[in-house]
C-alpha positions, -999 to +999 in steps of 0.1 A: -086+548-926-097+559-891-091+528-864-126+517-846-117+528-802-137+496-797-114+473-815-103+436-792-073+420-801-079+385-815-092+361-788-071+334-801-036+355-789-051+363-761-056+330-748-022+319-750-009+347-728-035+333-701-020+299-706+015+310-701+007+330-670-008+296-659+017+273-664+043+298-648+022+297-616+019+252-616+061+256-620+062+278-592+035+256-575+058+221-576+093+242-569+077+252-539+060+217-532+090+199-538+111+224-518+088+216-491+091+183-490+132+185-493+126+204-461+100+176-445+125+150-452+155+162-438+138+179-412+125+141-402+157+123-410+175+143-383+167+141-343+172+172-326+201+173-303+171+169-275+160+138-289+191+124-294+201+132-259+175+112-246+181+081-270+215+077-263+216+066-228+191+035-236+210+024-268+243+020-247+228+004-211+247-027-204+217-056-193+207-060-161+231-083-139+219-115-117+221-106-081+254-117-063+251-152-045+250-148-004+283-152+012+290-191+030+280-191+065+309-201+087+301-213+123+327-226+146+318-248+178+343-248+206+349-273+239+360-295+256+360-336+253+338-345+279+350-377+300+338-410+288+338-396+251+346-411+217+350-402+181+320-417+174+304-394+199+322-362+186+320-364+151+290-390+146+264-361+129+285-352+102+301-386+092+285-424+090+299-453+110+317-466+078+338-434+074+346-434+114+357-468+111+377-457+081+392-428+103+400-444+131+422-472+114+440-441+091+444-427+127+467-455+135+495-435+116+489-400+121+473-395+161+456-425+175+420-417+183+421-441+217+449-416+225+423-384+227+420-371+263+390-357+283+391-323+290+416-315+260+400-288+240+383-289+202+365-273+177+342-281+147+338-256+118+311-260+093+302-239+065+269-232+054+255-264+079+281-289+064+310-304+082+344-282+070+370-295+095+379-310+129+406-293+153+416-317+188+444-301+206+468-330+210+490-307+239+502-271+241+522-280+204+501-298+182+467-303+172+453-330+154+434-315+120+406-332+101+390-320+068+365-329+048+376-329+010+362-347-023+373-385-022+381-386+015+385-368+044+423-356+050+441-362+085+470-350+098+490-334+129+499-295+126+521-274+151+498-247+168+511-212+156+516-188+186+526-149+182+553-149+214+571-124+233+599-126+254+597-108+290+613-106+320+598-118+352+616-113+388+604-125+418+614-129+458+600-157+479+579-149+511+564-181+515+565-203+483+577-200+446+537-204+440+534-177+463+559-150+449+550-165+411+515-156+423+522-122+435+540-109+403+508-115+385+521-145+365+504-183+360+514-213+384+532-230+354+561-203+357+568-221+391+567-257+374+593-246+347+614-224+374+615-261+396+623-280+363+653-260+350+667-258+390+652-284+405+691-305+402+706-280+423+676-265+447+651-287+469+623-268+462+607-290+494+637-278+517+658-257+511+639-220+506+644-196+525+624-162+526+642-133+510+651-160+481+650-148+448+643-150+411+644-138+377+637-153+343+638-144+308+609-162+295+586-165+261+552-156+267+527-167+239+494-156+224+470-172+206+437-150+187+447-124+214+447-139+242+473-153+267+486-189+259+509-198+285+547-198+280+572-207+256+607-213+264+623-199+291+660-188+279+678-175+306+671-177+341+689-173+378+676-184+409+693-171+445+686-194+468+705-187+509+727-162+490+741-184+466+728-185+425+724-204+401+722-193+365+709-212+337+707-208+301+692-232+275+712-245+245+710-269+218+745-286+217+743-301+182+723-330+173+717-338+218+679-326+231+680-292+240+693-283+281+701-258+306+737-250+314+751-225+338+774-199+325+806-216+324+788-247+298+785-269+326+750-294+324+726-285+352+712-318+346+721-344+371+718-381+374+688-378+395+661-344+406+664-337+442+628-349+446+601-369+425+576-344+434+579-304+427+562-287+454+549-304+493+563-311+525+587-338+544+565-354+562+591-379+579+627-383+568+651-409+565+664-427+594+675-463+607+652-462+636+615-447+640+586-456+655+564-469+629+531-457+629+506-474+626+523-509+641+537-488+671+572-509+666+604-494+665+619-499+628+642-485+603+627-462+578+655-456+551+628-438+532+619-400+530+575-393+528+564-367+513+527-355+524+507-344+494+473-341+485+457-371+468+466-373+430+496-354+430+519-364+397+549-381+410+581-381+388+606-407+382+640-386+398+663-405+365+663-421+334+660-461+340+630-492+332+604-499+354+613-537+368+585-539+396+547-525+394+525-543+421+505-540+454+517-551+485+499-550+520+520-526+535+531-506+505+500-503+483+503-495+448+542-492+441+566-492+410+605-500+410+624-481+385+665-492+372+687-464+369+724-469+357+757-474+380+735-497+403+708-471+414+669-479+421+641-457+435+608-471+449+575-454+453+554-464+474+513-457+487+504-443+450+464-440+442+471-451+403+497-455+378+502-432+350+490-441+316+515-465+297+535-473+322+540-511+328+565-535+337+597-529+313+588-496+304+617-472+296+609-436+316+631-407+313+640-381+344+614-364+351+580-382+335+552-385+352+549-422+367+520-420+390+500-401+417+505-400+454+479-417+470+471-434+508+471-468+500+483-500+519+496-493+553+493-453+553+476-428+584+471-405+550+480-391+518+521-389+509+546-405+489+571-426+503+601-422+482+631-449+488+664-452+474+694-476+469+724-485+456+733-522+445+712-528+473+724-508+502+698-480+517+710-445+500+693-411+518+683-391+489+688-359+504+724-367+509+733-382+477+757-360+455+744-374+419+772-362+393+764-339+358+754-350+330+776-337+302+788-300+294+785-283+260+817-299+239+845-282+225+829-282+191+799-256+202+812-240+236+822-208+209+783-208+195+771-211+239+794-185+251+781-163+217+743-171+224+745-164+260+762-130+268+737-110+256+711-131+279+735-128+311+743-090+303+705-088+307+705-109+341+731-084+354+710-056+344+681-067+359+700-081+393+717-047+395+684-024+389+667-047+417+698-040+441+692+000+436+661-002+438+668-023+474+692+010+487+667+029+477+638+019+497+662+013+524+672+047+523+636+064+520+630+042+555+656+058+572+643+094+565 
């Protein structure tokens, strides 16, 4: 049996090798979908590093902070009390009547305000416009503080802090000790503490001579930078017609600090040499003088001292005022009681000073009063009168005996404290003799 070249498979197998082809190709179809979308979703599940880069920064940013508050304004007002002044005047803007009124009876205790001074210096400090504190410099040592705090204001007295230094000053008189304090560039008050620690021993009025010399070991003090007068002085010598006098300072036990020479003995005497540091005799003591002004022959058992008009005048020893009064012919005068039968007189002041009354304990050296012209005077002095259970004593002439020397207990802890401070007096006296032979010599060439 020949076969027929036109001969078609069956249709019916032919078919299902198309249907085969196509489901192969709808399997191939989803792997390739679903591969796909295994790629889309990780692909979108993952930032690139770029992305990421960029995100970071923003998800770990700390939040803005408020802006720092402005720093307190601190302002500080200085002067000085101006004369006729009160508290009320001084601190009336920044406190009511009823807290003044408060102050001034806590002030009784602490620094009475009736005591403040014209001229003394103070300061206000507010912060940010509101009253902080109050600073009134009660002297050179203290200053009276006053803060404002929650309940009430606080009060109280606080030493003034000082940065000091301790120099040494020399000296030779020409004219004064102002002068020659003046011409080694240092202030006036170095004279008032030279005449103080010496004045015992020297009459600063009298007995100077040109060629006189000095030398002192003294604290200078500073205060925000600037010169604040001096401290102590601990050492100092004074060479007066060839003959010196050495003092040191020194604390013997519980007694008030004073000046001894270098063998412990007390510089300090019964009375000063004069109740008034620096002026001139104007007429000394004697039993018989004309008297100015009443042209009458009369004794004057009195030394005057001429001095310009409000000079401080000093009491010359420890004792009680017993007389204060004004007399025709003696003005304005004041009486003071020393021991062993001694009283002084001074006479013609202008005023008293303040506090001092009738029964008023003084101590050597306060001020009392201020030399003035009044009563029977041709001009400005002091007339200074002394006695003795009530005999006429001349002043200049009186040989007033020491007050104590250092004791036993401490003279070892004086003689320790001191040699250092006189090895450095005979330093100092021995470089100014060199340097004496030396400019002696160069004058002879």
């Amino acid at each position: 049996m020949s076969l027929n070249k036109d001969f078609h498979p069956p249709l019916r197998s032919g078919g299902r090798r198309k249907r085969k082809s196509k489901l192969k190709k709808v399997l191939i179809g989803g792997i390739l979908i679903l591969l796909a979308g295994v790629f889309l979703f990780l692909v979108g599940s993952e930032p690139s590093r770029e992305l990421e880069a960029r995100e970071t920064p923003l998800e770990m940013a700390a939040p803005a902070l408020p802006p720092a508050p402005p720093e307190p304004v601190r302002e500080e007002f200085k002067s000085t009390v101006p004369s006729g002044s009160s508290i009320t005047a001084l601190l009336g803007d920044y406190f009511t009547l009823q807290e003044i009124d408060s102050l001034n009876r806590r002030s009784q205790k602490v620094f009475p305000f009736t005591k403040i001074c014209a001229g003394q210096p103070y300061r206000i400090v507010t912060i940010d416009g509101q009253f902080d504190s109050f600073i009134y410099e009660i002297d050179s040592e203290e200053q009276l503080v006053i803060r404002r705090d929650i309940d009430q204001p606080t009060m109280e007295r606080q030493p003034i802090v000082y940065d000091v230094v301790l120099e040494s000053v020399q000296g030779v008189i020409k004219t004064s000790l102002f002068e020659a304090v003046h011409d080694i560039g240092e202030q006036p008050e170095l004279a008032y503490l030279l005449a103080d620690i010496f004045g015992w021993d020297i009459n600063f009025i009298l007995d100077l001579r040109v060629g006189d010399r000095f030398q002192a070991l003294v604290q200078k003090r500073f205060r925000d930078g600037e010169t604040a007068g001096y401290g102590r002085v601990l050492a100092a010598e004074f060479v007066n017609q060839g003959e010196s006098f050495k003092a040191f300072r020194f604390k013997d036990g519980e007694q008030k600090a004073s000046f001894y020479n270098e063998k412990g003995e007390n510089l300090r005497k019964a009375f000063l040499k004069a109740p008034l540091s620096f002026t001139r005799i104007s007429s000394g003591y004697s039993m018989r003088r004309l008297h100015p002004i009443k042209k009458v022959w009369r004794a004057h058992p009195a030394i005057d001292y001429a001095a310009p008009i409000g000079t401080p005048v000093k009491t010359v020893g420890d004792g009680s005022v017993t007389r204060k009064g004004y007399g025709k012919g003696n003005g304005y005068y004041l009486e003071v009681t020393h021991s062993n039968g001694y009283k002084t007189m001074y006479l013609h002041l202008k005023n008293y000073a303040r506090g001092i009354k009738k029964g008023k304990r003084v101590s050597q050296g306060q001020v009392i009063g201020y030399v003035g012209s009044t009563g029977m005077s041709t001009g400005p002095h002091l007339d200074f009168r002394m006695k003795r259970y009530g005999k006429p004593v001349n002043p200049l002439k009186l040989k007033a005996p020491s007050a104590k020397s250092v004791s036993q207990e401490h003279i070892g802890e004086f003689k320790v404290l001191t040699a250092p401070l006189l090895a450095r007096l005979e330093e100092n006296h021995l470089n100014t003799q060199v340097a004496q032979v030396t400019s002696e010599q160069k004058d002879d060439l």
